[in-house]
KEKE-3310 file (N, C-alpha, C; in steps of 0.2 Angstrom, whole numbers, plus 5000, padded with zeros to 4 digits):
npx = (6288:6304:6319:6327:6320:6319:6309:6297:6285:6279:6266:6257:6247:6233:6222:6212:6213:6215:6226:6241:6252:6263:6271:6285:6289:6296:6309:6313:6301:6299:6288:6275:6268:6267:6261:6254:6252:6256:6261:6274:6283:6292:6291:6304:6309:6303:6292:6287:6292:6293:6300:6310:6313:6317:6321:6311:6307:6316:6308:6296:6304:6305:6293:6289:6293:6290:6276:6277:6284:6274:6266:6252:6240:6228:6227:6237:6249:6253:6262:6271:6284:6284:6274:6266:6263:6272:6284:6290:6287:6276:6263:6266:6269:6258:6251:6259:6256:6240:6239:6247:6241:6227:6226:6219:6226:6231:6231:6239:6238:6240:6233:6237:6243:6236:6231:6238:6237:6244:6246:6232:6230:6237:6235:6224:6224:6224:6212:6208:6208:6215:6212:6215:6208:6208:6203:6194:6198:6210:6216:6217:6220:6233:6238:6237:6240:6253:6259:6268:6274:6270:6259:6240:6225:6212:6216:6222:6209:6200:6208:6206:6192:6190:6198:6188:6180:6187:6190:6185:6186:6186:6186:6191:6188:6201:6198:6206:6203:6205:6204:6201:6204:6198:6186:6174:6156:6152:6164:6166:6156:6159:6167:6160:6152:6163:6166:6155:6156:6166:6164:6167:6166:6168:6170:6180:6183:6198:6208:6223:6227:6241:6255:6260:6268:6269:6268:6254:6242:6229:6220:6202:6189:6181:6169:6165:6167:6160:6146:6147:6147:6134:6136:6141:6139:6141:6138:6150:6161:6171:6188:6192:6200:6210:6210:6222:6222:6219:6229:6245:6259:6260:6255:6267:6276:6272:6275:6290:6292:6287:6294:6306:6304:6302:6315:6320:6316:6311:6313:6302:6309:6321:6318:6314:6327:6332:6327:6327:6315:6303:6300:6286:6278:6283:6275:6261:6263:6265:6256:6244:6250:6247:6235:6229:6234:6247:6259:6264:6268:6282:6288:6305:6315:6311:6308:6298:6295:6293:6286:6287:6271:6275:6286:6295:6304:6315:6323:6334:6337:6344:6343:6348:6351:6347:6338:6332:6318:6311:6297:6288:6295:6301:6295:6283:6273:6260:6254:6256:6248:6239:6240:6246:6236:6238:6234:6227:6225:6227:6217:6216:6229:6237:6237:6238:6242:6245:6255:6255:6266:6277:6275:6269:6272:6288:6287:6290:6304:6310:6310:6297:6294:6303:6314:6330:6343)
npy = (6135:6144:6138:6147:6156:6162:6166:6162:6150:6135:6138:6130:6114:6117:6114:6123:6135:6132:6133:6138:6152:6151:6162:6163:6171:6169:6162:6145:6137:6148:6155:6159:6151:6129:6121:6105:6097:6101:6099:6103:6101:6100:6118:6128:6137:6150:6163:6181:6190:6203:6207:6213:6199:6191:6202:6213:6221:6212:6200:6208:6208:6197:6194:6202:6199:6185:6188:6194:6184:6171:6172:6165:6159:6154:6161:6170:6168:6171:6162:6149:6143:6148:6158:6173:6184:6191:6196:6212:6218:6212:6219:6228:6221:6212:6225:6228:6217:6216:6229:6228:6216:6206:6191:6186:6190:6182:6179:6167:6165:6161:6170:6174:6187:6196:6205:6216:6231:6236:6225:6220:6233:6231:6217:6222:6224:6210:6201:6190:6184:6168:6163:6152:6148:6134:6132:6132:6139:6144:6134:6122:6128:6133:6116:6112:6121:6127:6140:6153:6161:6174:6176:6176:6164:6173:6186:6183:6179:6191:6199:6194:6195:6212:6214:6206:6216:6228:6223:6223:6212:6195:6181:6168:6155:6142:6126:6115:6100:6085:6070:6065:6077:6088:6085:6079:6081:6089:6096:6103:6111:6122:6129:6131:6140:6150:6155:6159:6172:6177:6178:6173:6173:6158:6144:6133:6114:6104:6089:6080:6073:6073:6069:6072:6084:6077:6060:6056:6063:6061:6056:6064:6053:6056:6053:6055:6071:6076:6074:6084:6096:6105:6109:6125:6140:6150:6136:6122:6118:6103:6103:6102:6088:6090:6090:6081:6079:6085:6091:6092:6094:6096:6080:6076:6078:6073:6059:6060:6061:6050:6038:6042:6036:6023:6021:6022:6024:6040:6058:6072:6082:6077:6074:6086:6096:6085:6088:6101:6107:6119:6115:6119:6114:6099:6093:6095:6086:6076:6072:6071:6059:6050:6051:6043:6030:6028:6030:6027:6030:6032:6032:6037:6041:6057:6057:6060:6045:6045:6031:6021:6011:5998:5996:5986:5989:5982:5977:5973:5969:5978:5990:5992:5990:5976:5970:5977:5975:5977:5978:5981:5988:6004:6005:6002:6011:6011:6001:5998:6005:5999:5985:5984:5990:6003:6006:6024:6027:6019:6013:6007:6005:6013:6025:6037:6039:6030:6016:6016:6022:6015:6008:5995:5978:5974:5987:6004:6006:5997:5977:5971:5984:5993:6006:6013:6019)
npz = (6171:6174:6179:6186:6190:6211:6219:6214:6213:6202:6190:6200:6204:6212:6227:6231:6222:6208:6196:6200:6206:6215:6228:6238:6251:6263:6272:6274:6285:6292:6304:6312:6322:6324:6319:6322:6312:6298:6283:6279:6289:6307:6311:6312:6313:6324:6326:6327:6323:6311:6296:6281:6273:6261:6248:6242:6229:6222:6221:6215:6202:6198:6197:6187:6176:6175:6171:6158:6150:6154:6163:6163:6174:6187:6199:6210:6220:6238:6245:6251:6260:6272:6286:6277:6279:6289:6280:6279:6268:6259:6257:6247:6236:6234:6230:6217:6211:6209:6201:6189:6183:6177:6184:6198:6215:6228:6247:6256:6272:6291:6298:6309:6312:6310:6321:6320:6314:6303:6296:6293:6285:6273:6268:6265:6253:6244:6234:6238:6254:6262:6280:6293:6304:6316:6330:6345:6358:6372:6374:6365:6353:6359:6357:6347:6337:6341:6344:6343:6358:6362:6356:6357:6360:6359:6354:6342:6336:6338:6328:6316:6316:6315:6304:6295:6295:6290:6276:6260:6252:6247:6259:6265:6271:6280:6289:6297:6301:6315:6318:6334:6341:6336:6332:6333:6332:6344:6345:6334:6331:6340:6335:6321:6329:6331:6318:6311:6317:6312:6298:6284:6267:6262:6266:6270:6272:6277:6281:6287:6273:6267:6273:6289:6304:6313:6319:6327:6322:6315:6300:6295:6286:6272:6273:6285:6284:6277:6282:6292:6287:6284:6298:6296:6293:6280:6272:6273:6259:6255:6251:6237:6225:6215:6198:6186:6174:6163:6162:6154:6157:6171:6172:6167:6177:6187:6183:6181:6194:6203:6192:6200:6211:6209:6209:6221:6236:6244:6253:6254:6252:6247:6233:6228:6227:6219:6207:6205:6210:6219:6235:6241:6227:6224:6234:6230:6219:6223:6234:6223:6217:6229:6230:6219:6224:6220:6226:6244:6259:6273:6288:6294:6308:6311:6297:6285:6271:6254:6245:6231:6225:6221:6226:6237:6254:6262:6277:6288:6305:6314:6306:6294:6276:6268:6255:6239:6233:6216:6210:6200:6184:6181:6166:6167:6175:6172:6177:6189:6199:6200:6201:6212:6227:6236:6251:6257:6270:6284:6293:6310:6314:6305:6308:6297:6284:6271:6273:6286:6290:6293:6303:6299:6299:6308:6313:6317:6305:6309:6305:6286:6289:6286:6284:6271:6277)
capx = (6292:6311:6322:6332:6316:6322:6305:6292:6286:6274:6258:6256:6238:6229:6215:6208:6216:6216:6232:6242:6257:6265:6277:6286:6293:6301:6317:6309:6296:6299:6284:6273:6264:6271:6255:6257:6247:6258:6264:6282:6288:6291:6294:6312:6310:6297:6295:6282:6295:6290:6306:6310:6317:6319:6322:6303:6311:6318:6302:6294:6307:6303:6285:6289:6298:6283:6271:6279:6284:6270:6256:6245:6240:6220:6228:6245:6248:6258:6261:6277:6287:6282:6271:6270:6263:6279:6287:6285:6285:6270:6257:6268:6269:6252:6248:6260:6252:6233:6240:6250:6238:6221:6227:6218:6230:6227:6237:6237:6238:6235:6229:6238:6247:6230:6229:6242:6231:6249:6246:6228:6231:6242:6231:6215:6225:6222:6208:6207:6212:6214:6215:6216:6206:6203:6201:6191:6200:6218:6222:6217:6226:6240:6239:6236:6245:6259:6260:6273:6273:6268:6251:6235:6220:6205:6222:6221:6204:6199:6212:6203:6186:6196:6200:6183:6176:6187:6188:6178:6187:6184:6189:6193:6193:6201:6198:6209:6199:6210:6203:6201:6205:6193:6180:6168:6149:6153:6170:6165:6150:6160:6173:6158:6151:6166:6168:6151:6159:6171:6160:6168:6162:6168:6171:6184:6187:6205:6212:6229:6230:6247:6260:6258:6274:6268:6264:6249:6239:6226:6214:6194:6187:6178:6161:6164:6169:6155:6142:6150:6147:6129:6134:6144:6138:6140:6139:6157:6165:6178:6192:6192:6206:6212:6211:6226:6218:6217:6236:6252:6264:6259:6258:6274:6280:6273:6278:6294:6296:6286:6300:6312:6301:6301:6321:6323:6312:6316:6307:6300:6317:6326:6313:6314:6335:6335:6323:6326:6308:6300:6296:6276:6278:6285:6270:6257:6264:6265:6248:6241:6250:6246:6226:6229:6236:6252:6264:6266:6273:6284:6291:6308:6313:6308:6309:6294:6300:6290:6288:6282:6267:6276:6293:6297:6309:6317:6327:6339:6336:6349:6340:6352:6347:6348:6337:6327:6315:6307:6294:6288:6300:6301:6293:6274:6269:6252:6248:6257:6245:6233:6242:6244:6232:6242:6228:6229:6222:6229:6213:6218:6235:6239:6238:6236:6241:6250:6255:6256:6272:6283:6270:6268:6279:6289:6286:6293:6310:6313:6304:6297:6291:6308:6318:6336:6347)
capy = (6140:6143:6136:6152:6160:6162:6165:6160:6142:6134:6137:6121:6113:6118:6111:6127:6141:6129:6135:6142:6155:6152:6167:6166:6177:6168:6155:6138:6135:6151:6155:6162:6142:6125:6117:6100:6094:6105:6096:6104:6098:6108:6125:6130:6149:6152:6170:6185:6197:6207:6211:6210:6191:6192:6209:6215:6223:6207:6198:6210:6208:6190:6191:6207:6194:6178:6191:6195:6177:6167:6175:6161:6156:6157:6165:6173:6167:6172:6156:6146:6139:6151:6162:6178:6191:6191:6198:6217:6220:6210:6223:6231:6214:6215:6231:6225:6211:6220:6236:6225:6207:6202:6186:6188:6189:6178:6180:6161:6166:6157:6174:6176:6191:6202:6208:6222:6235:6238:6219:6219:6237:6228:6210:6222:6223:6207:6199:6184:6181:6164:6163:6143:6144:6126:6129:6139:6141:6144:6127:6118:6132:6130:6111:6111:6128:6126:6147:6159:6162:6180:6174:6173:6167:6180:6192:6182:6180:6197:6202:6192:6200:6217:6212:6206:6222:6233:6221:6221:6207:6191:6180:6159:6150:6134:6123:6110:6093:6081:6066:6064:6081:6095:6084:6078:6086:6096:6103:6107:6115:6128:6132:6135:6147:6153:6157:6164:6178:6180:6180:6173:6169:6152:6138:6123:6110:6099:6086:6076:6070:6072:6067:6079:6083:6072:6055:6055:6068:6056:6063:6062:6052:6060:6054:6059:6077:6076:6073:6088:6102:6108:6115:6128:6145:6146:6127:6121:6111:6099:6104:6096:6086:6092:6081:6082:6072:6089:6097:6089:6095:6092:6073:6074:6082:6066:6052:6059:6057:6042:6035:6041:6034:6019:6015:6023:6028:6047:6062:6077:6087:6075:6075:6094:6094:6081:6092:6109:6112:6121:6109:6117:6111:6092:6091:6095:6082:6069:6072:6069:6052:6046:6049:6037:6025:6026:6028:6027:6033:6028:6036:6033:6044:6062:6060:6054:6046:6040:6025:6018:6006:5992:5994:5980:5990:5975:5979:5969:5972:5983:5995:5992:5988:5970:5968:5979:5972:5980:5972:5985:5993:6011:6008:5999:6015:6012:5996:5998:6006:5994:5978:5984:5995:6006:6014:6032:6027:6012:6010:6007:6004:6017:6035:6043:6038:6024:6008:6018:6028:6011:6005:5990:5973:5974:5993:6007:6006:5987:5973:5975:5992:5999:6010:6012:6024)
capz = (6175:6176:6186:6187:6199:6216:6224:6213:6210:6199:6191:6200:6204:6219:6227:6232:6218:6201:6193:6206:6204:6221:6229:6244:6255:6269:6273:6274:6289:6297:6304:6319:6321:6324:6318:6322:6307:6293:6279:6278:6297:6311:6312:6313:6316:6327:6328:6328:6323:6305:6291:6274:6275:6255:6245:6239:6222:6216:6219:6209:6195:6195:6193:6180:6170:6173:6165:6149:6147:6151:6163:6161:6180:6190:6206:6210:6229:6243:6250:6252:6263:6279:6288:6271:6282:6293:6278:6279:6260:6256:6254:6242:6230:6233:6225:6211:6206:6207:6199:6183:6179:6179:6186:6207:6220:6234:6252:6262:6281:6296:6300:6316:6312:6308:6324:6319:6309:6297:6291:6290:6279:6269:6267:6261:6244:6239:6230:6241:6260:6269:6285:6294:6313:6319:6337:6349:6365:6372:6377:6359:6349:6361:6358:6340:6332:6347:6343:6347:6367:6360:6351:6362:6356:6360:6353:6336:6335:6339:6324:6310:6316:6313:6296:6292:6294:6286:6270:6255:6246:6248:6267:6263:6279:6279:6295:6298:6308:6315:6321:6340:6343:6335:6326:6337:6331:6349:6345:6327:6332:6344:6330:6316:6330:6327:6311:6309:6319:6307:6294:6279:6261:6260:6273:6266:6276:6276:6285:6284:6266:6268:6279:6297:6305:6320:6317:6331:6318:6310:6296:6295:6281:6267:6273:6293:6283:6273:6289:6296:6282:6287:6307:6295:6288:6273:6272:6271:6255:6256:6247:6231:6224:6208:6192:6182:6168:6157:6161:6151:6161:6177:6173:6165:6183:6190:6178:6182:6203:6200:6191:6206:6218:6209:6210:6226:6243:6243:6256:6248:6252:6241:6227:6226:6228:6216:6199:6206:6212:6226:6238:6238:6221:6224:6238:6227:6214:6229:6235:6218:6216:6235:6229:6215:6225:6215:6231:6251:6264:6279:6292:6299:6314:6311:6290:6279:6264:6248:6241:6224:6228:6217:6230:6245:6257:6268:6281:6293:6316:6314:6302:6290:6270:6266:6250:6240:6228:6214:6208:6194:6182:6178:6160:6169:6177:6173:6181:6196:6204:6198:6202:6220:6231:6246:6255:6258:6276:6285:6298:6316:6315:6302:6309:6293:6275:6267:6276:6292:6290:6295:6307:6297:6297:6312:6318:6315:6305:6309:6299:6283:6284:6287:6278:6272:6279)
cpx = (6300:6315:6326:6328:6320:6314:6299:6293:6280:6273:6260:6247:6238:6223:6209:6208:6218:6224:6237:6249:6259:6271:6279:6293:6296:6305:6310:6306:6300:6290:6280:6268:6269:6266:6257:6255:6251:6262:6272:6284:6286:6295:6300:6314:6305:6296:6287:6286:6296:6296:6305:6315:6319:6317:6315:6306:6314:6313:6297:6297:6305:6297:6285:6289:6294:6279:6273:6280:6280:6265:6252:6243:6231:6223:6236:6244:6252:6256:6267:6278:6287:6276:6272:6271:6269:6284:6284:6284:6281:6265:6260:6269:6262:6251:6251:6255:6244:6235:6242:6247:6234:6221:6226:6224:6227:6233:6234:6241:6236:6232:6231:6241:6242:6229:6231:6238:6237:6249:6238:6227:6236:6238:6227:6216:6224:6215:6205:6210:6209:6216:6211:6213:6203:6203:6199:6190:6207:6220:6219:6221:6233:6243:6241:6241:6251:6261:6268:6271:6269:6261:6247:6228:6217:6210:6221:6213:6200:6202:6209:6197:6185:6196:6195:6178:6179:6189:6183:6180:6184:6187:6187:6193:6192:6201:6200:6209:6205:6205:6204:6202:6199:6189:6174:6161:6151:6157:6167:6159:6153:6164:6167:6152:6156:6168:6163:6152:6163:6168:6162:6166:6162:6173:6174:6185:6190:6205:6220:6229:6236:6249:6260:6265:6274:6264:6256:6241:6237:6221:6206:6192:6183:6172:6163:6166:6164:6146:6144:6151:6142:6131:6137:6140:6141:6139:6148:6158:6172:6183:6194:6198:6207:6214:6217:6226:6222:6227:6243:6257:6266:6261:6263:6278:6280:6275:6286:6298:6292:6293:6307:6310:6301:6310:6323:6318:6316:6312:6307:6306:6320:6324:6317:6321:6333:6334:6324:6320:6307:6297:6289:6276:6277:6279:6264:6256:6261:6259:6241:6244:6247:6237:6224:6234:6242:6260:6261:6267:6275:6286:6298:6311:6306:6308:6304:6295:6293:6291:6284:6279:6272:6283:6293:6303:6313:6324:6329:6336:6338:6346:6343:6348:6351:6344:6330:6324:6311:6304:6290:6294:6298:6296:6286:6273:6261:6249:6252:6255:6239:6236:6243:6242:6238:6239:6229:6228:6225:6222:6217:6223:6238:6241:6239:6236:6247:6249:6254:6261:6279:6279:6270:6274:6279:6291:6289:6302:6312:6307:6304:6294:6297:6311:6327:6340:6351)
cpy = (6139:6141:6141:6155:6159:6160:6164:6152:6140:6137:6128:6119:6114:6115:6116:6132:6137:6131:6141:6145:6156:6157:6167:6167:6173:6163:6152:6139:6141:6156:6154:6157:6138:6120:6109:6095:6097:6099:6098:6103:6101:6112:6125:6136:6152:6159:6174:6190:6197:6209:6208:6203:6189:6198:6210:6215:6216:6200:6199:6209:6202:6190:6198:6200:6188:6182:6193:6189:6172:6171:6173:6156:6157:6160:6167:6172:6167:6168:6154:6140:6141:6155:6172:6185:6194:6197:6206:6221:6217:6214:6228:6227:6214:6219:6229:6221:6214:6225:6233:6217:6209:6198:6189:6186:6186:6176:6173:6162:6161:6163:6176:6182:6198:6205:6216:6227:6238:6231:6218:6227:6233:6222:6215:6224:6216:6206:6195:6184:6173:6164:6156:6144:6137:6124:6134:6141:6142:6139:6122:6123:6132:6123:6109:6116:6129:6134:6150:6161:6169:6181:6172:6172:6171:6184:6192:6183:6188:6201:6201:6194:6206:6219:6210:6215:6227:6231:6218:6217:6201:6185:6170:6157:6140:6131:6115:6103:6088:6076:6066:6072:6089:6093:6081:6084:6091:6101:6105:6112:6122:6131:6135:6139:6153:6161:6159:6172:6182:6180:6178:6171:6164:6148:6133:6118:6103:6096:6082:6073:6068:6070:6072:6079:6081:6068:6054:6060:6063:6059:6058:6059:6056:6060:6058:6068:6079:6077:6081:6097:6106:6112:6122:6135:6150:6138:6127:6117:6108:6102:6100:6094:6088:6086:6086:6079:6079:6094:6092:6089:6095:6084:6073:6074:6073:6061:6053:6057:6053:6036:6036:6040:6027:6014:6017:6027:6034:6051:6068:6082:6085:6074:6083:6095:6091:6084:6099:6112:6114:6115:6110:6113:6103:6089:6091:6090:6075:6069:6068:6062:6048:6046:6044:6033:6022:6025:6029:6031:6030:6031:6034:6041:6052:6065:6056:6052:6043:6038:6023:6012:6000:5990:5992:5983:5984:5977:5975:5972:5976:5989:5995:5989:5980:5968:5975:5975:5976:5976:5975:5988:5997:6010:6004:6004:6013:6008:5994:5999:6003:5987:5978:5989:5995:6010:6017:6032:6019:6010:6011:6011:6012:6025:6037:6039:6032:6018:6012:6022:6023:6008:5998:5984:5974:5980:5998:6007:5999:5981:5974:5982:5996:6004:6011:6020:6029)
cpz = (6175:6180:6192:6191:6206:6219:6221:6211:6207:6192:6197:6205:6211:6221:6229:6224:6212:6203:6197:6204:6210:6222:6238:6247:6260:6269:6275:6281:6296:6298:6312:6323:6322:6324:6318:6317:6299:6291:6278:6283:6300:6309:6313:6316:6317:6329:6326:6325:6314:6302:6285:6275:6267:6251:6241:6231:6219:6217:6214:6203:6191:6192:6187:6175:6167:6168:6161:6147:6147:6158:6164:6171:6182:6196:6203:6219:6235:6247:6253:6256:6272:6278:6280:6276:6286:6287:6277:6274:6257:6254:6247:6234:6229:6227:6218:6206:6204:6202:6192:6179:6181:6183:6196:6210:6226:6241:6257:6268:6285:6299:6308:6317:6310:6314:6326:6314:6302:6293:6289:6283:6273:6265:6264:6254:6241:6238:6236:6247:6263:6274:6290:6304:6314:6324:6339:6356:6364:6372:6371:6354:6352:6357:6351:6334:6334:6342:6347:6354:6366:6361:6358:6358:6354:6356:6345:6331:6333:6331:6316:6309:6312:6306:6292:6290:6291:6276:6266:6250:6249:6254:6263:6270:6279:6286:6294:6304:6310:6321:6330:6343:6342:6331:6327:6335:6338:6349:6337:6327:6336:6339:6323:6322:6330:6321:6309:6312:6316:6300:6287:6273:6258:6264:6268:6272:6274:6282:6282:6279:6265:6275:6282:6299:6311:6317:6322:6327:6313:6308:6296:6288:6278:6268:6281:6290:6282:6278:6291:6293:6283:6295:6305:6291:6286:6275:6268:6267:6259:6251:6241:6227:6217:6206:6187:6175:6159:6154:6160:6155:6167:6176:6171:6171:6187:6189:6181:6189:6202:6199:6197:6208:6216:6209:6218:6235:6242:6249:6249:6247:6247:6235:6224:6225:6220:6207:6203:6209:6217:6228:6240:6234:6220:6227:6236:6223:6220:6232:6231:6215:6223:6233:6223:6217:6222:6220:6237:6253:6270:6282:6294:6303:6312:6301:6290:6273:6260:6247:6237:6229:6226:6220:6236:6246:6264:6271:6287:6300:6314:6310:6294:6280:6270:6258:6250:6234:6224:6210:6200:6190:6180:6171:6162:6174:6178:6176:6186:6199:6204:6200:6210:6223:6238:6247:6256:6266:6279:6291:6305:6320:6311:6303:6306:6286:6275:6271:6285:6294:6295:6302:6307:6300:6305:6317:6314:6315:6306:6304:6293:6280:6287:6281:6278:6275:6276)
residu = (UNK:UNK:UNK:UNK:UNK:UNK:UNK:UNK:UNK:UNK:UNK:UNK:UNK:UNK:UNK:UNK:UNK:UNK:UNK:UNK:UNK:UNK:UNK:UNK:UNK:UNK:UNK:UNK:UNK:UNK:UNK:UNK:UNK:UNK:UNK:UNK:UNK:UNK:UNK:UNK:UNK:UNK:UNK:UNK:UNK:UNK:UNK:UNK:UNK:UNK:UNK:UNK:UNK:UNK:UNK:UNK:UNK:UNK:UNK:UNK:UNK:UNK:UNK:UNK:UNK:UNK:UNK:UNK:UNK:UNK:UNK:UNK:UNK:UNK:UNK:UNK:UNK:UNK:UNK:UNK:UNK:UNK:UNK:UNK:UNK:UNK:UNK:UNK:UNK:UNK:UNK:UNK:UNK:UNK:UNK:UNK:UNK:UNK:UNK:UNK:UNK:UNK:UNK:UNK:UNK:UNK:UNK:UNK:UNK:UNK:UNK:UNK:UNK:UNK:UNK:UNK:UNK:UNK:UNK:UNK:UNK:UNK:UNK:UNK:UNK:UNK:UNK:UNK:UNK:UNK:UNK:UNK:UNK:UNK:UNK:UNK:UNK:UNK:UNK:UNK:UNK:UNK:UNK:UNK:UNK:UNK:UNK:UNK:UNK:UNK:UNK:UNK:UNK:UNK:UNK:UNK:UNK:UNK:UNK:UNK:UNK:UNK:UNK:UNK:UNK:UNK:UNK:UNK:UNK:UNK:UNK:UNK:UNK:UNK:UNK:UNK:UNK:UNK:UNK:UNK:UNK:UNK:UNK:UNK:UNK:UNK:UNK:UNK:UNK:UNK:UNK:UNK:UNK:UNK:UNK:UNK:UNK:UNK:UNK:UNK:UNK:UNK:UNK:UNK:UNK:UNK:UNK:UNK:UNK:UNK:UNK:UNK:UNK:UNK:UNK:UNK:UNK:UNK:UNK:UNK:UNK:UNK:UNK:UNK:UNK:UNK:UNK:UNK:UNK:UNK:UNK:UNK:UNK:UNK:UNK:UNK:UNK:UNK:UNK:UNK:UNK:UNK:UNK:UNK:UNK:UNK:UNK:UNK:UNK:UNK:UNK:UNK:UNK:UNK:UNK:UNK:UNK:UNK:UNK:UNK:UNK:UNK:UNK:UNK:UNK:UNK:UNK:UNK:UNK:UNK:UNK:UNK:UNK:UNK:UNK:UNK:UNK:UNK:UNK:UNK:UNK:UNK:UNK:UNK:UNK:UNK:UNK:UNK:UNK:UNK:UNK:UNK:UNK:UNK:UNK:UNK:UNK:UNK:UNK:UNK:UNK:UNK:UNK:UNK:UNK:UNK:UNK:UNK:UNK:UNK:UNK:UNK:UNK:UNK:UNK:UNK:UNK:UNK:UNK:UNK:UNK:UNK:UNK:UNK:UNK:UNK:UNK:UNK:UNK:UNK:UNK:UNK:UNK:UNK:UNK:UNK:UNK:UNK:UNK:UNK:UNK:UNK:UNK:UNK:UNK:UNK:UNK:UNK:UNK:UNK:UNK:UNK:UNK:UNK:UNK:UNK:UNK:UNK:UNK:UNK:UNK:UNK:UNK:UNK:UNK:UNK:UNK:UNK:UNK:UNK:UNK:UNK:UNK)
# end
């Protein structure tokens, strides 16, 4: 991919859509949600209200330009950095991409803006719709989606119904479990009554893998998922982790933050900043080294930074840096992750992935599971 895209990024691996050709349409985490489980933070521009928020025509030009120079993707996907639907030139990109490649268009929604019959006209152009319910009331979707004041459940719900019936492509619904909150056999059983209302051809279910933009967002392990696949029809997969064993240039992407994660704790914003990439992009990478146990994470206030497994952050009361230690150097990649395990789960203490997001040591920010400033 070139750097000179504005709005497309990747191929980069998916765990749903292989080979993914992401495109988005909106300024970073604006969007009709303020999921408190979303890998990108919170929301910043919480809104319902529908425009072109980047110029249709010079999206088109870009993907003119990907398909004559290289083309080679399994989806094409209106994802990004916000809510796509919002944008009210999507059904038009759409038609594009259908009209000019084989390559399936795939539009990832929470699906809260289908209840307008100008966006579910627009969505029944692609290939592929997801759309993410993982509650089934007002006061767990309030709690969980923290929506636009606008957004009423029965209002959303009602819209995806809507959408089911006058679409004959294909309907994804990803449901997103959070420990304590929507995963008990009694709540997961009223969410896949649900969703057989809605009717779709394939049930995924996610949890926090990544970093959530609230530390109190803890994820379900792979067997408590696994146990919880049958109350679903269809029966629900787990979304499966992409192996990057076969694609060159992926690990090359890796080896490279790797290496800056091994001279310096970074968050995904400074990764991305630092090689020009889309921060989907960087998060995908960083997902695929925290399942090989090859980095951390820690939190210090409202930022999550990574950290190479083989790096001691040591920090002063004060917060201040006093010593870092590395204890691998940049050219032993390989057995860094081998010489020391950072669960992806911390147990208890942990609330979600790595050491606990600075949990560790003497808490968050002080001791050592601080971080430098």
């Amino acid at each position: 991919m070139q750097s000179t895209y504005r709005y497309l990024f990747g191929p980069v691996p998916s765990r749903r859509f292989g080979r993914s050709l992401g495109v988005d349409l909106t300024p970073y985490k604006t969007c009709c949600h303020d999921y408190i489980f979303c890998q990108l933070g919170r929301t910043t521009n919480k809104t319902i209200r529908r425009r072109e928020y980047i110029p249709t025509e010079r999206v088109i030009e870009e993907l003119k330009h990907w398909l004559s120079s290289d083309g080679q993707a399994d989806y094409i996907t209106l994802s990004g950095s916000g809510e796509p639907t919002l944008h009210t030139g999507f059904g038009k990109i759409l038609e594009f991409i259908r009209t000019n490649t084989d390559v399936p268009a795939a539009l990832l929604t929470n699906g809260a803006m289908l209840y307008l019959p100008a966006v579910r006209q627009a969505a029944s152009t692609a290939n592929v719709v997801k759309v993410s319910p993982s509650a089934w009331n007002q006061a767990l979707f309030t709690w969980m989606n923290r929506p636009s004041r606008q957004l009423q459940f029965e209002q959303v719900i009602d819209g995806q119904k809507k959408f089911r019936a006058q679409f004959d492509g294909r309907i994804w619904m990803e449901i997103f479990l959070i420990a304590g909150m929507n995963s008990m056999p009694a709540d997961v059983e009223k969410i896949a009554a649900l969703a057989k209302e809605i009717a779709p051809d394939c049930i995924q279910l996610n949890t926090a893998v990544r970093p959530p933009s609230e530390f109190f967002v803890a994820p379900l392990s792979r067997e408590r998922m696994s146990a919880l696949r049958h109350m679903f029809q269809p029966q629900a997969e787990i979304i499966a982790e992409f192996s990057t064993s076969h694609h060159a240039h992926v690990q090359a992407n890796q080896d490279t933050i790797l290496e800056m994660l091994l001279r310096r704790p970074c968050t995904a914003t400074q990764i991305a900043d630092g090689f020009g990439m889309h921060l989907n992009e960087v998060l995908k990478y960083l997902g695929n080294l925290m399942r090989n146990d090859q980095i951390r994470t820690q939190r210090k206030k409202n930022d999550v930074y990574y950290i190479a497994a083989g790096i001691q952050v040591v920090t002063n009361v004060t917060g201040s840096v006093s010593q870092v230690v590395q204890q691998f150097s940049a050219g032993s990649l390989k057995s860094a992750s081998s010489a020391q395990t950072s669960p992806r789960f911390a147990g208890k203490t942990g609330r979600g992935m790595g050491d606990g997001r600075g949990l560790g040591g003497g808490g968050r920010g002080k001791g050592s599971g601080g971080l430098p400033k």
